[in-house]
C-alpha positions in Angstrom: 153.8 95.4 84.5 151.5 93.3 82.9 149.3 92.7 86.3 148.7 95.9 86.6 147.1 96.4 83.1 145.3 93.0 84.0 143.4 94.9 87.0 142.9 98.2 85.0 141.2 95.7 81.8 139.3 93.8 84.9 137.8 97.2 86.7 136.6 98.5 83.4 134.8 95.8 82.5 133.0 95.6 85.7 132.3 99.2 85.5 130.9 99.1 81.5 128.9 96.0 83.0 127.5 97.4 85.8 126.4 100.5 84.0 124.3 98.5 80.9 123.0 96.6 84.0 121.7 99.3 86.1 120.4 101.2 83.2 118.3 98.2 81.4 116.8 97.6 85.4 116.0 100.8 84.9 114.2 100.9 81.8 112.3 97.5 82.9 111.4 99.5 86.1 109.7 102.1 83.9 108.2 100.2 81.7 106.5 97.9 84.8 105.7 101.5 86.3 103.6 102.8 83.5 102.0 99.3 82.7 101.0 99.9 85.8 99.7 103.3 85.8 97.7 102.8 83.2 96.0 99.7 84.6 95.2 102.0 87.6 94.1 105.0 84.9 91.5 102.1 83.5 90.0 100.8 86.7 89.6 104.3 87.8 88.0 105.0 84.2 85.5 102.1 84.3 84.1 103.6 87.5 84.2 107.4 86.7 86.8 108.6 88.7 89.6 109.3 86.4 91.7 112.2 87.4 92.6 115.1 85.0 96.1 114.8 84.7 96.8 111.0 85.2 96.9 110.2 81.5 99.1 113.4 80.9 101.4 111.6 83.6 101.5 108.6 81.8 102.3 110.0 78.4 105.2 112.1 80.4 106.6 109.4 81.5 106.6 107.2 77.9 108.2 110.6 76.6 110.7 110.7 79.9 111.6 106.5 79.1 112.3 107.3 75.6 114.9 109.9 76.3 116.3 107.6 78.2 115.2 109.5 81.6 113.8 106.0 83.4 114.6 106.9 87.0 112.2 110.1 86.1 110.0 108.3 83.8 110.1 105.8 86.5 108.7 108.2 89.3 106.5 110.0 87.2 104.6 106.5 86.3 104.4 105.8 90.0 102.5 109.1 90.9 100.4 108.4 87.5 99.1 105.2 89.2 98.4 106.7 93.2 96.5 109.2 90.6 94.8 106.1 88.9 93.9 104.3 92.3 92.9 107.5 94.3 90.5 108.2 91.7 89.2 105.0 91.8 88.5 105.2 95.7 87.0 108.5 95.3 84.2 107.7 92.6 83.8 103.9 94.3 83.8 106.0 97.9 81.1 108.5 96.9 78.5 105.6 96.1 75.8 104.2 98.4 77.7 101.1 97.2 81.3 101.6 98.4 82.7 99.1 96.3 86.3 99.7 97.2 85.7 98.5 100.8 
């Protein structure tokens, strides 16, 4: 009788362990994601080619990590930085310079 207690005690733990796991790389996912985004939302600043809604992404996405949403806060940040480097092509693109090439 006791094994089987054993094995139930042993599957639990994995499970509780596996859980806090996956949901801290979550969290550290997020948090790379908008460090990220907002990098992109400054370069794309510093040449005049920040998009409208990027830093409304980026402070969804904080919001999104806090309620503990980071797969969504997580995907949110990644379209804030396409935003962030697709604005900085187009203003960089539209010089005589083109100083993304």
């Amino acid at each position: 009788m006791r094994k089987p207690l054993n094995n139930i005690m042993l599957a639990a733990s994995i499970a509780l362990t596996s859980a806090v796991f996956s949901t801290s790389t979550f969290a550290g996912a997020a948090d790379d994601a908008i460090a990220a985004a907002k990098d992109a939302q400054k370069q794309a600043q510093s040449v005049g080619g920040q998009w409208r809604d990027t830093g409304k992404m980026i402070k969804k996405a904080e919001k999104l990590l806090q309620e503990g949403k980071s797969e969504e806060a997580e995907k949110v940040a990644r379209e804030a930085e396409a935003q962030g480097m697709l604005g900085y092509m187009q203003a960089t693109s539209q010089t005589k310079d083109n100083l993304h090439i």
